[in-house]
C-alpha positions in Angstrom: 100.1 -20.7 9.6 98.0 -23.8 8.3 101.5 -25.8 8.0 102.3 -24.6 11.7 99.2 -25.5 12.8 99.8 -29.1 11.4 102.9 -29.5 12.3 102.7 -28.9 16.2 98.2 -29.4 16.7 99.1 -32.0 19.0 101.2 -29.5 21.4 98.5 -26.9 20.5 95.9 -28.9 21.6 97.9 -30.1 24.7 98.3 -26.8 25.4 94.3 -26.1 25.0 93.5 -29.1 27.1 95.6 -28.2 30.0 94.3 -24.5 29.9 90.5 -25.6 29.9 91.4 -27.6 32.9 93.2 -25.4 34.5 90.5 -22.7 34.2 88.0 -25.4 35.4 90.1 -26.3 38.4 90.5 -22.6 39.0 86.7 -21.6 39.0 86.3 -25.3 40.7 88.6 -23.9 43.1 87.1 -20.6 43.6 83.3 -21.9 43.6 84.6 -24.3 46.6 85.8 -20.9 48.5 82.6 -19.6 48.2 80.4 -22.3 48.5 80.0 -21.8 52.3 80.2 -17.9 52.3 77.4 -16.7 55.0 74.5 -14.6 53.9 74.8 -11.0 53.6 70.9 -11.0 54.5 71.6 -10.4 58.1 73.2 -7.4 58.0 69.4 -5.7 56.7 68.7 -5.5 60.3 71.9 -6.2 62.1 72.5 -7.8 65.3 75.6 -5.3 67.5 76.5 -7.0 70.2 75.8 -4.4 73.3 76.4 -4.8 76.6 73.4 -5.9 79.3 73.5 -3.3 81.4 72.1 -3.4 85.0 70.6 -0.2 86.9 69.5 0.4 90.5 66.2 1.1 91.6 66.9 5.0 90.9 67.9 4.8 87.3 71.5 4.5 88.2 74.0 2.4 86.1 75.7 0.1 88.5 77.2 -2.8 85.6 78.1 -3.1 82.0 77.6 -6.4 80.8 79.7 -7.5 78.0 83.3 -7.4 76.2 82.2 -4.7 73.9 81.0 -1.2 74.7 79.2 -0.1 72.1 76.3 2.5 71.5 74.6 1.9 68.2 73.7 5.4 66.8 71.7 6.1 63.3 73.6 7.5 60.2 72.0 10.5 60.7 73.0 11.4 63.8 76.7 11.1 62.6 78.4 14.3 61.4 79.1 14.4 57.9 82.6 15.9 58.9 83.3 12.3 60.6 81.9 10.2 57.1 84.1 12.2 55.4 87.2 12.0 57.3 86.8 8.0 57.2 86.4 7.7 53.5 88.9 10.1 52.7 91.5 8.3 54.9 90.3 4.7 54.2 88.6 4.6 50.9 88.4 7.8 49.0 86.6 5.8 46.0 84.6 4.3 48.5 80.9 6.3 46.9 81.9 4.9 43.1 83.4 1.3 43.3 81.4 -1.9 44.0 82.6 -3.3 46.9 86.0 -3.8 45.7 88.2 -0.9 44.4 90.3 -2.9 41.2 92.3 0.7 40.9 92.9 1.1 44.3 94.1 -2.4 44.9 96.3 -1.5 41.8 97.6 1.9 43.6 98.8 -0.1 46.7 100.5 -2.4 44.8 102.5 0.0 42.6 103.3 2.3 45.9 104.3 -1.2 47.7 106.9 -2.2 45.2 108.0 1.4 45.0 108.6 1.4 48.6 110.0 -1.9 49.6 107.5 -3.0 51.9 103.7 -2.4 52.6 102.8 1.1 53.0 99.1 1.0 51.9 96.5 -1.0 51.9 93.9 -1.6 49.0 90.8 -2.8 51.4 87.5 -0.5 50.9 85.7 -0.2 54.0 83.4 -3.1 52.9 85.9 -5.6 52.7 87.1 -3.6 56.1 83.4 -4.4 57.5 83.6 -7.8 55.9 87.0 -8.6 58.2 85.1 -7.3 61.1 81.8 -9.4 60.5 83.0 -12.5 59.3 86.2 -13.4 58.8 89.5 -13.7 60.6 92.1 -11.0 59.9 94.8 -14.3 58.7 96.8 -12.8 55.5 95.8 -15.8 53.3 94.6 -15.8 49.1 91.5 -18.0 50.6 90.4 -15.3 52.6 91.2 -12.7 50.5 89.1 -14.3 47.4 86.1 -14.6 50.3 86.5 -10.9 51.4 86.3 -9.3 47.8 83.0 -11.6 47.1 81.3 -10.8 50.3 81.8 -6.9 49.8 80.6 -7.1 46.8 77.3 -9.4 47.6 77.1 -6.4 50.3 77.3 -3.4 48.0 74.6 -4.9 46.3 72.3 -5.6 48.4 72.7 -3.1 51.2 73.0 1.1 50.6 76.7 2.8 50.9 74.6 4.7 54.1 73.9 1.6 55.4 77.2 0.3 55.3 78.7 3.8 56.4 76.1 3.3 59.5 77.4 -0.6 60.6 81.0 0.2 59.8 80.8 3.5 62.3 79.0 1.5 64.6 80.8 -2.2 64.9 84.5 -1.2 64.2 86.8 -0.5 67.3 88.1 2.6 68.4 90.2 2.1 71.2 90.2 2.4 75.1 87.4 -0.2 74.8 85.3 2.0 72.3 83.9 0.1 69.9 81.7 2.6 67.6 81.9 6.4 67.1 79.5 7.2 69.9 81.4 5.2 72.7 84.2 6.3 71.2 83.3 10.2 71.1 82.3 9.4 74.9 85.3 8.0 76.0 87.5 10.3 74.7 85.7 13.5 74.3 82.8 13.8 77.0 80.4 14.2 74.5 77.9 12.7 71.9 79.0 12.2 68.5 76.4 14.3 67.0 78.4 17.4 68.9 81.8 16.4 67.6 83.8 19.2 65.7 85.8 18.6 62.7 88.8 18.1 64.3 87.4 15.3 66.9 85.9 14.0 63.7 89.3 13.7 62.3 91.1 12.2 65.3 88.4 9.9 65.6 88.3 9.0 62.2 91.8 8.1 62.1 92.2 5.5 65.1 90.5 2.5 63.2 93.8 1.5 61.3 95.7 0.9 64.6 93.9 1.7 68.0 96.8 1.0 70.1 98.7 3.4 68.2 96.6 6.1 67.4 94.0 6.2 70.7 94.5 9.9 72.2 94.4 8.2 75.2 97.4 5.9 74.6 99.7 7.7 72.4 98.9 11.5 72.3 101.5 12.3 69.8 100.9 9.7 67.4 97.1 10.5 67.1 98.0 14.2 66.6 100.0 13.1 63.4 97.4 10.7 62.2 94.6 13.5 62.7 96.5 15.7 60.6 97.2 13.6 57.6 93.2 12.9 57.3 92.8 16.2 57.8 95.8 16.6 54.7 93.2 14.0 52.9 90.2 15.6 53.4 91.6 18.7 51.9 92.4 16.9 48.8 89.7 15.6 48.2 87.8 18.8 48.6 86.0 18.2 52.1 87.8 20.8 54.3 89.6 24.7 53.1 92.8 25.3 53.3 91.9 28.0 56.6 90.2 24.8 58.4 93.2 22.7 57.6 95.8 25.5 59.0 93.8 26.5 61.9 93.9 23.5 64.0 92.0 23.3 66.9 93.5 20.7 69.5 91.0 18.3 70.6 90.7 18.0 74.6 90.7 14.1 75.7 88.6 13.9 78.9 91.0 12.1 81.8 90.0 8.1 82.9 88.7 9.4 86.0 85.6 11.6 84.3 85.4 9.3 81.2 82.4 7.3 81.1 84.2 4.1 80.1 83.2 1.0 81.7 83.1 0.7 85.6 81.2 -1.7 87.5 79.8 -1.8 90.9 78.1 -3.6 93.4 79.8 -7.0 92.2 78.2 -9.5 94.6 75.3 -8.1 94.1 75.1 -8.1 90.3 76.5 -11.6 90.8 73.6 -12.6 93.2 70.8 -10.9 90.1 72.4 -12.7 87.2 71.9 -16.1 88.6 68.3 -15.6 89.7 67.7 -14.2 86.1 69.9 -17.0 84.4 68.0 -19.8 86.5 64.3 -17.4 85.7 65.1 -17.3 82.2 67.1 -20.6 81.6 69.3 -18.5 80.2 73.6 -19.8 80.1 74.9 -15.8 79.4 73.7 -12.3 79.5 76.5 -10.4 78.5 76.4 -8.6 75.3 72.6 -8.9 74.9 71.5 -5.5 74.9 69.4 -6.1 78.0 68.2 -3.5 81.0 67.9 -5.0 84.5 66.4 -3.2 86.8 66.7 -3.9 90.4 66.3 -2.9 93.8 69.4 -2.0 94.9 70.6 1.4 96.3 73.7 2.5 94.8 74.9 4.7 97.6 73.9 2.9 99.7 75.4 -0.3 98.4 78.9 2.4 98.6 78.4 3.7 102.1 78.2 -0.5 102.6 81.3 -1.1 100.7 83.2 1.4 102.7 81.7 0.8 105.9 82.6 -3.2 105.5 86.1 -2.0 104.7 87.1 0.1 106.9 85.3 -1.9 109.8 87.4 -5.0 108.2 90.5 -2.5 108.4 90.4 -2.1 112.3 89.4 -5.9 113.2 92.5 -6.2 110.9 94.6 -3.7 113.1 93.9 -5.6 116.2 95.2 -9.1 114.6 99.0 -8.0 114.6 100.9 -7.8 111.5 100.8 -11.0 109.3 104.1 -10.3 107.7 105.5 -8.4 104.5 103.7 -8.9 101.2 107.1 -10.3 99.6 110.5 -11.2 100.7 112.9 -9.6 98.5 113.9 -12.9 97.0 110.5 -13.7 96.7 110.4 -15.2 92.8 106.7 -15.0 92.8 106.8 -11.0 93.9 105.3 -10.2 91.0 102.6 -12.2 91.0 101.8 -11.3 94.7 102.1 -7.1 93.8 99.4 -7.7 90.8 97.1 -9.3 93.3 97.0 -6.0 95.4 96.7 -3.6 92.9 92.8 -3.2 93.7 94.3 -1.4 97.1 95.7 1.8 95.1 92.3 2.9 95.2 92.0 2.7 98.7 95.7 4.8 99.1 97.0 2.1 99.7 101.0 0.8 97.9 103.1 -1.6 97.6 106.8 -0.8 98.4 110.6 -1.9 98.9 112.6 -1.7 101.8 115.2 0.2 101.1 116.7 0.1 104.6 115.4 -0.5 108.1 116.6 0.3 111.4 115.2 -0.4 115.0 112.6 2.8 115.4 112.4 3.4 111.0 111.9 2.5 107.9 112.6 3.8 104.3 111.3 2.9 101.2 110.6 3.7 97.5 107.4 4.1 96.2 107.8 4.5 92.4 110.6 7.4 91.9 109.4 8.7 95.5 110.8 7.9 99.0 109.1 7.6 102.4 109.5 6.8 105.8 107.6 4.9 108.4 108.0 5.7 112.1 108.2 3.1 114.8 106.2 5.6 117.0 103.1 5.1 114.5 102.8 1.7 113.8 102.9 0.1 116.7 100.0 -1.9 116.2 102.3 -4.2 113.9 103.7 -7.0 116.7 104.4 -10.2 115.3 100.9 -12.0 114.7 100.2 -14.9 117.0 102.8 -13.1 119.7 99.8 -11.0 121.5 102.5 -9.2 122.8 100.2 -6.2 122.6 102.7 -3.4 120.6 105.5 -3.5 118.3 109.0 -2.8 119.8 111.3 -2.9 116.8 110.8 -2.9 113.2 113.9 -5.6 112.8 111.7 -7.9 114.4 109.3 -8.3 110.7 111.0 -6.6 108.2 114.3 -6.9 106.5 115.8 -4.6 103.6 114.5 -5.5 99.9 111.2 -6.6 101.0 108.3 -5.3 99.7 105.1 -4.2 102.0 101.8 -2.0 101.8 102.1 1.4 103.0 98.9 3.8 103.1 99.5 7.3 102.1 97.6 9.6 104.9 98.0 13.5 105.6 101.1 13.4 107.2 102.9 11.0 105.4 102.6 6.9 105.4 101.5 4.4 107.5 102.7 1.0 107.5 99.2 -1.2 106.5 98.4 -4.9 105.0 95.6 -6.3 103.1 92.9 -8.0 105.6 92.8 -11.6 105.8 89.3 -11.4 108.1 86.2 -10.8 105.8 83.2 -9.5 106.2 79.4 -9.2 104.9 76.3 -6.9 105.0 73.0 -7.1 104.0 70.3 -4.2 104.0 66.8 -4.8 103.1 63.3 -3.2 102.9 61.3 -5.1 105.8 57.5 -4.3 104.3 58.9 -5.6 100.5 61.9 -7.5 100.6 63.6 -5.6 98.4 67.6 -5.2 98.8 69.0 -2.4 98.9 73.0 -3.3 99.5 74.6 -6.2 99.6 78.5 -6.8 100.2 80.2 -10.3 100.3 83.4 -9.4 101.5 86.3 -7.1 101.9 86.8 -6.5 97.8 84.6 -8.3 95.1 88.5 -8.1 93.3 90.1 -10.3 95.9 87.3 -12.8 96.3 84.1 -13.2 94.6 82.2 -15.4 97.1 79.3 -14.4 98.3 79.6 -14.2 102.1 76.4 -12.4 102.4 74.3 -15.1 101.4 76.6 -18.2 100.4 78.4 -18.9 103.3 76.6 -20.5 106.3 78.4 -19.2 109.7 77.5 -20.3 113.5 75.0 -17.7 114.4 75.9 -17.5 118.5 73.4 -15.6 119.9 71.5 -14.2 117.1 69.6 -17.3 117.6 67.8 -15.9 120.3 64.9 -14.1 119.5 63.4 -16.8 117.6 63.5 -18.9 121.2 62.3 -15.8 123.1 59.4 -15.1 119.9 58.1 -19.1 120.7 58.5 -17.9 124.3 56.3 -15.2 124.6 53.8 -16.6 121.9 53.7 -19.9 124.9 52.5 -17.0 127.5 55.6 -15.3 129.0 56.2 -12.0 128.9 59.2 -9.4 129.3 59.0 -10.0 133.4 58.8 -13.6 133.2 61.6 -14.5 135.6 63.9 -17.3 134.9 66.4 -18.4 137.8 70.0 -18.1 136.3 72.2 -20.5 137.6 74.6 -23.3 136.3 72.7 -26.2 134.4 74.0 -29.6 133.8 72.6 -31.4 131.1 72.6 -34.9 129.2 74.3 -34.6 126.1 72.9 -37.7 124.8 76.1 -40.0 124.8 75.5 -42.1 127.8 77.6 -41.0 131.0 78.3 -37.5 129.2 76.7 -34.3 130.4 76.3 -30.7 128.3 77.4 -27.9 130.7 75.9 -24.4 128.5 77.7 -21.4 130.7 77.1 -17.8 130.2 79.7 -15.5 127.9 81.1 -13.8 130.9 81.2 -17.5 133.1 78.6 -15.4 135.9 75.3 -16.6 136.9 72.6 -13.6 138.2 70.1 -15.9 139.6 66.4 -14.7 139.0 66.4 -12.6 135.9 63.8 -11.5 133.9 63.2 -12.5 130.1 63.2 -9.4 129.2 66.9 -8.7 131.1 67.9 -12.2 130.1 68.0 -11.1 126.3 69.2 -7.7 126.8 72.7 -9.2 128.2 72.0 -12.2 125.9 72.4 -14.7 129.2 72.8 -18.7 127.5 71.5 -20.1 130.9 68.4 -18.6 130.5 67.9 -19.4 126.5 68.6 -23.1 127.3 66.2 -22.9 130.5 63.5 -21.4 127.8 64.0 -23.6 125.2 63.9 -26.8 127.0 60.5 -25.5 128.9 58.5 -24.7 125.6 60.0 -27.9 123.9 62.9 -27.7 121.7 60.2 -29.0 118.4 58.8 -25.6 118.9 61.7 -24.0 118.9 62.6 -25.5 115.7 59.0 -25.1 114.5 59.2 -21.6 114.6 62.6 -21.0 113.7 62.0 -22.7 110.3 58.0 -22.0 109.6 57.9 -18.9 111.2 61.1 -17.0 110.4 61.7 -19.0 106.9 65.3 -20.8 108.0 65.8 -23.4 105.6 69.6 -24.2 107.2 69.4 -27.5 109.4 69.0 -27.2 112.5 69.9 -29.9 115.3 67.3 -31.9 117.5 68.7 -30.6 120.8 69.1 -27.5 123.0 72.1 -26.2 121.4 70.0 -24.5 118.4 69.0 -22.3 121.8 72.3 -20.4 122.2 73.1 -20.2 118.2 75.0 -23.8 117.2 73.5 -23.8 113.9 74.9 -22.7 110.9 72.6 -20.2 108.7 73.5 -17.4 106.1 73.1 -13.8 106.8 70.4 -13.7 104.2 68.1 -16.0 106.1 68.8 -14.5 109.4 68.3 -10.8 107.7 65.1 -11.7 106.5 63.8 -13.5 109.2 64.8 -10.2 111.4 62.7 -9.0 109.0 59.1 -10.3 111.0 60.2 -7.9 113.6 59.4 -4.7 112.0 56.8 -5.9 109.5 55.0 -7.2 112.5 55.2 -11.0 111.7 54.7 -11.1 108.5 57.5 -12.8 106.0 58.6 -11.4 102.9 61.0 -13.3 100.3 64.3 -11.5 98.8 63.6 -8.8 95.9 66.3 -7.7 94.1 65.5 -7.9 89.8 61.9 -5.7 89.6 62.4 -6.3 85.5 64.2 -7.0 82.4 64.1 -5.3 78.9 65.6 -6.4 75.7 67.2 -4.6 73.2 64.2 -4.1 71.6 62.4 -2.3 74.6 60.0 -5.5 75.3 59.6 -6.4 78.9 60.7 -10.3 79.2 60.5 -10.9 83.1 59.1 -8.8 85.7 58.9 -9.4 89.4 56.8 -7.3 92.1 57.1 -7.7 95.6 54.7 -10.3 97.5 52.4 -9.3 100.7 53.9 -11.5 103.4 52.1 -13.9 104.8 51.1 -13.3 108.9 53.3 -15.8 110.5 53.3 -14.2 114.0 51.0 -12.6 115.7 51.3 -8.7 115.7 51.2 -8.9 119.9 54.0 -11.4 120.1 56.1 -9.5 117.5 55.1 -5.7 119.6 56.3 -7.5 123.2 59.9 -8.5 120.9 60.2 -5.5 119.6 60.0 -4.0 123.0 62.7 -6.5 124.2 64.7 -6.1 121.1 64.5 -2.6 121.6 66.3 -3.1 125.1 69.0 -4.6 123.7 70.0 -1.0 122.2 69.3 0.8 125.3 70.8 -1.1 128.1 72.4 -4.4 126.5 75.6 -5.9 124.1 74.4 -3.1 121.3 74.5 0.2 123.0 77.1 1.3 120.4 73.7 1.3 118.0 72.1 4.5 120.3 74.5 6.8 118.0 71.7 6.5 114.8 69.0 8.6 115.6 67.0 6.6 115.0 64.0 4.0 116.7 66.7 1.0 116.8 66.5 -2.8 118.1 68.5 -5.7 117.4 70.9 -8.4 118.2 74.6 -9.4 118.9 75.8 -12.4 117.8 79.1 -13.8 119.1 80.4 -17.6 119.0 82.1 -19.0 122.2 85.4 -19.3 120.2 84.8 -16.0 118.6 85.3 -17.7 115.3 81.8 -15.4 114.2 80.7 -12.1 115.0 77.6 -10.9 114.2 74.9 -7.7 114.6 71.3 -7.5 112.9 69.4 -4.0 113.5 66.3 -2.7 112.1 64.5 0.6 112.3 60.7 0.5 110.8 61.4 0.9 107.6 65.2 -1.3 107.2 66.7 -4.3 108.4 70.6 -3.9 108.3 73.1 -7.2 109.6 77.0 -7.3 109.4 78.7 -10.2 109.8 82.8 -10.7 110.3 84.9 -14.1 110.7 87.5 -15.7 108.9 87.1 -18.1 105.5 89.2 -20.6 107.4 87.3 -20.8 110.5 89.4 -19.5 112.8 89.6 -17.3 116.2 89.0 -13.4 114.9 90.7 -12.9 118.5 89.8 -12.5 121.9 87.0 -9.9 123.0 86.1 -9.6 119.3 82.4 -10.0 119.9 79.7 -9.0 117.9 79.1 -5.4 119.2 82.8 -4.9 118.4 84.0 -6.4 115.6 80.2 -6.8 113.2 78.4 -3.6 115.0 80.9 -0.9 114.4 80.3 -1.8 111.1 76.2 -1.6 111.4 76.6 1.7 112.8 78.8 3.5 110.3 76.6 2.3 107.5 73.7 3.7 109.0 74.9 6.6 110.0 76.0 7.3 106.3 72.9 6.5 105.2 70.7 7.9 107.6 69.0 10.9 105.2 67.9 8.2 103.5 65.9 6.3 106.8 62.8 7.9 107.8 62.2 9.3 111.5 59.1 6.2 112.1 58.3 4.2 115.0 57.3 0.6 115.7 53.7 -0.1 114.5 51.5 -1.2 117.8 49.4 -4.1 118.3 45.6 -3.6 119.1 46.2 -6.7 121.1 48.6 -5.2 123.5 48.2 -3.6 127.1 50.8 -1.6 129.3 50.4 -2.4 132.8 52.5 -0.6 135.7 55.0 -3.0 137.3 57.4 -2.9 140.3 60.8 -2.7 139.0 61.5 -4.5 142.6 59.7 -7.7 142.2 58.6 -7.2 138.3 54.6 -7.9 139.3 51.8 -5.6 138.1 51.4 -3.4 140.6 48.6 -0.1 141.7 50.3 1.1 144.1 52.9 3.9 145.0 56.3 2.5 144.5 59.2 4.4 144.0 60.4 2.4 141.0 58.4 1.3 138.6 57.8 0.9 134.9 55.1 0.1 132.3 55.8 -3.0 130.7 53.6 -4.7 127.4 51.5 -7.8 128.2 49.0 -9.3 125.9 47.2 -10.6 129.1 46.0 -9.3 132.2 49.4 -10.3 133.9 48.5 -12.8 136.5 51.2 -14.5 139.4 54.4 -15.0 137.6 55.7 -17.7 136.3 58.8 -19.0 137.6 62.0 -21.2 135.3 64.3 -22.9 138.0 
C-alpha cells in the first residue's frame, strides 16, 4: 500500500486537488444559486392578492377587480376531509419530511425509469407552494436547487397548518378559482366549510392540471381523478372501504347560477376608478383587496342599460340596413364574428346564407336552420336609399354571407349591431349622487364614456339657462316676445346671421312661457340679445356650473355650444333643488383589506345660486314643456315631470333632460362620427323614448313628490286672451306665477 502510495502520490494528489476544487466550485456554485433567494419572512403574514371589489349604494356587488378571484379562508374553516385528500394525492409524507421528501423524490425516479417517461412527480406541497410564490415553473437544475432550499427555509420557520392554509388558499383551481373557497363557490354553490367528502376529493384533485381536471371543463376526466384520491385516501387510512364504494356524484352548479366573476355597470366603474386613482394618486387598484362603495343603483343602472339599448335598437331600425356583417369571402370573418359575440346575450347570432331568394332567406345557425321572411323585415332598404321599405332580399345579401339574426317567439328576425350610440345619466338632485350612468350602446363594443367624455352640440337644451337669466331680469311666463324672422350681423363685415325656427314658421306675439314650450329659436335669440349675451354666459357658467366654452355671440342662445351630458344633467339639477348646485357623487368610501377606511366622501350642501322664485316660475315653464310642448311623450310616468328637448338643426344630436323632485334623468343619442341620425330624429323621438322607458322601469323606486314652492312667489289670474292680470269675468283664463305684482307688459319686437 505504502509502495502504491509512492509510486502514483502525484496522481493521488492530482486526484485530491481536483476533487477539493471541484467540491469548492460545487458549493461555490450552489451558494451563488442561493445567494439572492427571497426571504421566507413574508409568508408569516402573507399578502394574497384579492380582487378590489366595487359595491352600489345597497350592498350590491357590481365589479371584481383583479386577475385572480380568490377568497382567503382560515385553516380551520377547511374540512379535514379536503387536507386530507390533498396530501394523500400530492404528498402523503407531507406531516413527516422537511420540506423536501429525499424518498419520495427517490420513488418518482424509480417509477420514472420503470415507466419510460414521467409518471410522478417527487414535489411536496412546499416546493409546490414555493413554485407558486416565487419561482417560475421552467424545468431547470438552478431552479430546482432554489425550490428544495426555499421549502425547506419554509418548513422551518412556518407550521405544516400554516402552510396547508396558504397552499389551499393561493394555488389555482380552475374556472378562474384560485383557492378552495372560490373554488367550492364556483363549482359547488357553496362554502367550503359545507363541502362533503366527495366535493373534497374532486376539489382536491384539480390542482395538478386545472384544464384537465375542472368539473366544469372536462366532467369525465375529474370523475376519474376524484376517484383515484379517493383510492389514496383509503390507503392511507383517511376514508373506509363503504365511503370509497359508495360514491356520491358531486353536482357542478351551471355558469349561469355560479358566482364566478361578472362585472357590471362598466362606464360607470370606469368613471369611479379614475376619481379614486387621481384621490389617492394611486396607478392600479386591481387585486388590492379593496371595497368601494358608491352611489350607484344597480337596477337601476340595468333598466338604463336596457332602456339605452333598445331605444338605440329602433333609432337603428329607422337608419336602413348597413349591410351584412361579412361577405362570405370576407378573410377577416373571423375577426368581425368575435367582435359581436357580446350580442348573444341580447338573442342576438351571427349566421351564413345558405341561400336567398327575392321574398326569403335561409340560413344555419350552428347545426340549426332558419328562415327570414321578406314580409318581416322590411325595415332593411339599402342605407342611404331612403327608399322607405325593403323590396327584395337580393338587393343586400348574397349566399355565404354571414349576418345577425335575432331569435324572437316566432322565429328570427333579420337585425344588425347599432352604429348610433347613446348615453344616460340619472342623478340625485338634493346630493349629487349618481345613480346610473351608461356611455353607450355596450361597454364591450366601446369603452368611451359618452355620458360624460364626449362634448355634443346641445340644440335647444340650451334654453332654460337663457329663459332662467330672463326671468331673473324681470320677465315672467306672459312676457310676450313678437316672433318673426330676424336678421342679424354675424360679425364678418357684409355677412348677416339669419336664426329660423325648427319648423321654418313664425307665430308673431308669443309668450315666454309658449315660446319655450314649442322651443321657438326666434324668440331665444330675441331674449338673449335683450338681457345681454355676458349674462347669458354669466349664468350659464356661474350659475349652472358649465365649464365647456361657450362663444361671445348669440348662437350660445339656441344651443351651438358643445357641453357633456354630465354638465348639462347637473346643471338641470338647480331646477328641482331650487337653485342650489350640487357637484357629482359617485365613491361615498373606500376600505382596505384590512377593514381601515382610506377615503371617504359625503355629499356637499349646494350653494344658492338662483333664487328659489326664479327657479319656481322655471319650473312652472319647464313643467309646460311636458304638458303641451316637444316632450309630451314624458306625460306616461306618473309622475310630477318637466324638462327639455334638445335637437340640432342637422339632427347630428338628440337630446332630453327630465327631472321629477327627487331625480334628474337625461338621454342623449348621435353618432361618434358626427353625422345626420336622420331626418325627423329629434330629441323627443330619438333621446326621449329612451327617458321614458327608464323611468317607467324604475318608477317604484321615484317617490309621488311635488315641486317645492317659493315664499317669494304670487299666482295672479290672467286673461288667456291678452295674457294681463286680470279681475274680471273672462271666459278663459288662468293663474300664472309672478314674483311681482305684474304690471303693463313688456313687449320683445
Amino acid at each position: 500500500m505504502k509502495e502504491f502510495f509512492i509510486k502514483h502520490q502525484k496522481k493521488i494528489f492530482i486526484f485530491m486537488g481536483l476533487s477539493l476544487l471541484s467540491g469548492l466550485a460545487i458549493l461555490g456554485y450552489l451558494f451563488f444559486i442561493i445567494s439572492d433567494l427571497p426571504s421566507v419572512a413574508q409568508l408569516k403574514n402573507f399578502k394574497y392578492k384579492v380582487p378590489t371589489y366595487v359595491y352600489d349604494r345597497n350592498g350590491n356587488q357590481i365589479a371584481e377587480l383583479g386577475v385572480e378571484r380568490r377568497i382567503p379562508v382560515k385553516i380551520d374553516k377547511i374540512p379535514k376531509n379536503l387536507i386530507n385528500a390533498l396530501v394523500s394525492v400530492e404528498d402523503s409524507r407531507f406531516f413527516t419530511h422537511g420540506g423536501v421528501d429525499f424518498i419520495g423524490v427517490l420513488r418518482a425516479m424509480f417509477s420514472n425509469i420503470k415507466a419510460g417517461r414521467v409518471v410522478e412527480g417527487g414535489s411536496t406541497l412546499t416546493q409546490q407552494l414555493v413554485k407558486v410564490i416565487y419561482l417560475t415553473p421552467e424545468r431547470k437544475f438552478k431552479r430546482k436547487i432554489k425550490e428544495a432550499v426555499l421549502a425547506y427555509k419554509i418548513d422551518k420557520y412556518l407550521t405544516k397548518e400554516e402552510i396547508l392554509e396558504i397552499y389551499l388558499n393561493q394555488v389555482y383551481f380552475g374556472k378562474g378559482s384560485y383557492g378552495v373557497e372560490s373554488a367550492a363557490l364556483n363549482y359547488f354553490g357553496k362554502h367550503v366549510w359545507e363541502l362533503n367528502l366527495y366535493e373534497c376529493a374532486m376539489i382536491a384533485g384539480i390542482p395538478k392540471a386545472p384544464g384537465i381536471y375542472s368539473p366544469s371543463s372536462n366532467f369525465v376526466k375529474s370523475m376519474e381523478r376524484m376517484k383515484h384520491v379517493l383510492a389514496r385516501m383509503l390507503e392511507e387510512g383517511y376514508i373506509t372501504k363503504d365511503e370509497y364504494n359508495n360514491i356520491i356524484v358531486p353536482t357542478i352548479i351551471s355558469e349561469q347560477t355560479s358566482p364566478n366573476k361578472k362585472n357590471y355597470a362598466g362606464y360607470f366603474v370606469d368613471y369611479i376608478l379614475n376619481e379614486i386613482k387621481n384621490e389617492m394618486k394611486l396607478t392600479d387598484l386591481n387585486d388590492l383587496g379593496y371595497k368601494i362603495y358608491t352611489t350607484l343603483d344597480l337596477d337601476m343602472q340595468l333598466k338604463a342599460e336596457e332602456a339605452v339599448r333598445n331605444g338605440l335598437m329602433s333609432v337603428n331600425m329607422r337608419q336602413g340596413y348597413f349591410g351584412v356583417l361579412a361577405k362570405g369571402d370576407d378573410p377577416s370573418f373571423g375577426e368581425k364574428l368575435k367582435k359581436v359575440a357580446y350580442l348573444s346575450e341580447y338573442g342576438i347570432y351571427p349566421a351564413k346564407v345558405k341561400s336567398v331568394e327575392k321574398d326569403t332567406i335561409i340560413f344555419s345557425l350552428g347545426d340549426k336552420e332558419g328562415i327570414l321572411k321578406l314580409s318581416e323585415n322590411r325595415w332593411a332598404y339599402p342605407n342611404g336609399s331612403r327608399l322607405g321599405q325593403l323590396v327584395d332580399f337580393k338587393t343586400i345579401i348574397n349566399t355565404g354571407d354571414y349576418i345577425l339574426v335575432k331569435k324572437t317567439e316566432k322565429g328570427y328576425l333579420l337585425t344588425q349591431e347599432p352604429k348610433i350610440e347613446g348615453a344616460l345619466l340619472a342623478i340625485i338632485p338634493k346630493t349629487g349622487d349618481i345613480l346610473a350612468m351608461v356611455g353607450g350602446f355596450d361597454y364591450r363594443k366601446s369603452y368611451f364614456n359618452r355620458a360624460y367624455q364626449s362634448k355634443r352640440q346641445v340644440g335647444s337644451l340650451f334654453k332654460p339657462f337663457v329663459y332662467t337669466a330672463a326671468v331673473d331680469s324681470g320677465y315672467n311666463s306672459t312676457t310676450l316676445v313678437y316672433d318673426a324672422p330676424i336678421m342679424l350681423e354675424s360679425g364678418e363685415k357684409g355677412k348677416y346671421w339669419t336664426p329660423q325656427n325648427f319648423d321654418r314658421q313664425y307665430y308673431g306675439f308669443t309668450t315666454v312661457k309658449d315660446a319655450l314650450t314649442t322651443s321657438k329659436n326666434v324668440v331665444s335669440v330675441k331674449i338673449a340679445e335683450k338681457i345681454g349675451i355676458k349674462k347669458i354666459k354669466e349664468f350659464a357658467k356661474d350659475r349652472f356650473g358649465i365649464n365647456s366654452e361657450l362663444a361671445n355671440d348669440l348662437s350660445i342662445s339656441i344651443g351651438s355650444a358643445s357641453i357633456s351630458l354630465m354638465e348639462m344633467v347637473y346643471a338641470y339639477a338647480l331646477f328641482p333643488n331650487m337653485g342650489k348646485s350640487v357637484k357629482p357623487y359617485a365613491v361615498k368610501k373606500v376600505v382596505d383589506d384590512n377593514g381601515n377606511t382610506i377615503y371617504e366622501k359625503s355629499p356637499v350642501e349646494g350653494e344658492q345660486k338662483i333664487r328659489s322664485a326664479v327657479i319656481h316660475i322655471m319650473n312652472e315653464m319647464l313643467m309646460n314643456v311636458v304638458e303641451d310642448g316637444t316632450a309630451q311623450a314624458a306625460k306616461s310616468v306618473p309622475r310630477m315631470v318637466a324638462g327639455k328637448t334638445g335637437t340640432t338643426n342637422d339632427y347630428k344630436d338628440a337630446w332630453f333632460i327630465g327631472y321629477t323632485p327627487d331625480i334628474v334623468v337625461g338621454s342623449w343619442v348621435g353618432f361618434d362620427e358626427f353625422i345626420p341620425i336622420g331626418r325627423g330624429e329629434t330629441g323627443g323621438r330619438a333621446a326621449l323614448p329612451i327617458w321614458v322607458s327608464f323611468m317607467n322601469s324604475v318608477i317604484s323606486k321615484i317617490p309621488y313628490n311635488i315641486f317645492p314652492a317659493s315664499p317669494d312667489v304670487v299666482y295672479y289670474k290672467v286673461d288667456s286672451n291678452t295674457n294681463k292680470k286680470t279681475e274680471d269675468i273672462v271666459d278663459d283664463f288662468k293663474f300664472e306665477p309672478f314674483i311681482e305684482e305684474p304690471k303693463e307688459n313688456d313687449v320683445i319686437n
